[in-house]
C-alpha positions as CSV (number, residue, x, y, z in Angstrom):
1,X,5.1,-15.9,9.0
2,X,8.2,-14.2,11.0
3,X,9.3,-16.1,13.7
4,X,9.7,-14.4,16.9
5,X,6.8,-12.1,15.8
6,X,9.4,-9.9,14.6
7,X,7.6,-8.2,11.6
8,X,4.6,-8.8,13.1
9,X,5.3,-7.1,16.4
10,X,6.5,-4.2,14.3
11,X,3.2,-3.7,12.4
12,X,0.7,-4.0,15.7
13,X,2.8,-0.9,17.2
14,X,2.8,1.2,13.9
15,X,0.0,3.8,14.6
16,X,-2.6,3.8,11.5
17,X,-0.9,7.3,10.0
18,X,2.3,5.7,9.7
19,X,1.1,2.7,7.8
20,X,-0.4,4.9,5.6
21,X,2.4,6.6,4.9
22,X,4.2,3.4,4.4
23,X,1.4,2.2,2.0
24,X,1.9,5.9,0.4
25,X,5.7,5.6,-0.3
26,X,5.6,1.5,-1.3
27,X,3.2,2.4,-4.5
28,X,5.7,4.5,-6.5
29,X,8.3,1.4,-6.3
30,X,5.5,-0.9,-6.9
31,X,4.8,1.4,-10.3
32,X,7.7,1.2,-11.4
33,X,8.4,-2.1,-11.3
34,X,5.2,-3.4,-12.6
35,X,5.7,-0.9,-15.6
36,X,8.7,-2.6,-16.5
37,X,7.2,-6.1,-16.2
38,X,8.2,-7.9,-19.8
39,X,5.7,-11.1,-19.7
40,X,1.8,-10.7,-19.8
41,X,1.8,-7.1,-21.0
42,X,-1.9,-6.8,-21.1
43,X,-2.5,-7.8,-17.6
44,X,0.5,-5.8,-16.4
45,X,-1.6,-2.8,-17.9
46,X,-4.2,-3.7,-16.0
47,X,-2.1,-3.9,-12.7
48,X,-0.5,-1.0,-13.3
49,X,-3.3,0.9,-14.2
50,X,-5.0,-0.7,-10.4
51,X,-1.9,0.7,-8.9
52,X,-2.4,4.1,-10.0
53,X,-5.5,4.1,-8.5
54,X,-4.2,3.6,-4.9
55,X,-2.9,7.1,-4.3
56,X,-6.3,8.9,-4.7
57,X,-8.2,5.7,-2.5
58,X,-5.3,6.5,0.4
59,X,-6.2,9.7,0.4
60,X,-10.1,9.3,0.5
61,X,-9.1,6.9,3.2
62,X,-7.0,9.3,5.4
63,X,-9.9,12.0,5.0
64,X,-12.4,9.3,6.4
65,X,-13.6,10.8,10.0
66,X,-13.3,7.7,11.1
67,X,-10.2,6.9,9.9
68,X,-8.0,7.9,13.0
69,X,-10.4,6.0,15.2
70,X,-10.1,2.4,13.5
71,X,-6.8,0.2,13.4
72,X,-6.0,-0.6,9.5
């Protein structure tokens, strides 16, 4: 937890396109990284292959009707 409700403060005033986009932009980095993971290579696959996933679930997300209308 942040003290001060810094972070948190931060994230109630975000409106629900721009944590999307922040959501959109963290999954390339989180990719990469996980593709580079050395231990547990099969469950790494399986991450990574979860990960790849997330681009085309935001986007069924952000073309929801109800999407604008609901707080993430």
């Amino acid at each position: 937890m942040v003290e001060d409700g810094g972070e948190e403060a931060l994230l109630d005033t975000q409106s629900a396109e721009e944590c999307l986009l922040c959501a959109q932009e963290l999954v390339p980095a989180a990719l990469e990284k996980a593709r580079k993971a050395k231990g547990f290579p099969g469950r790494w696959r399986m991450i990574v292959s979860k990960l790849e996933q997330i681009p085309s679930r935001l986007s069924d997300l952000s073309s929801h009707p109800f999407f604008l209308k609901n707080a993430l």
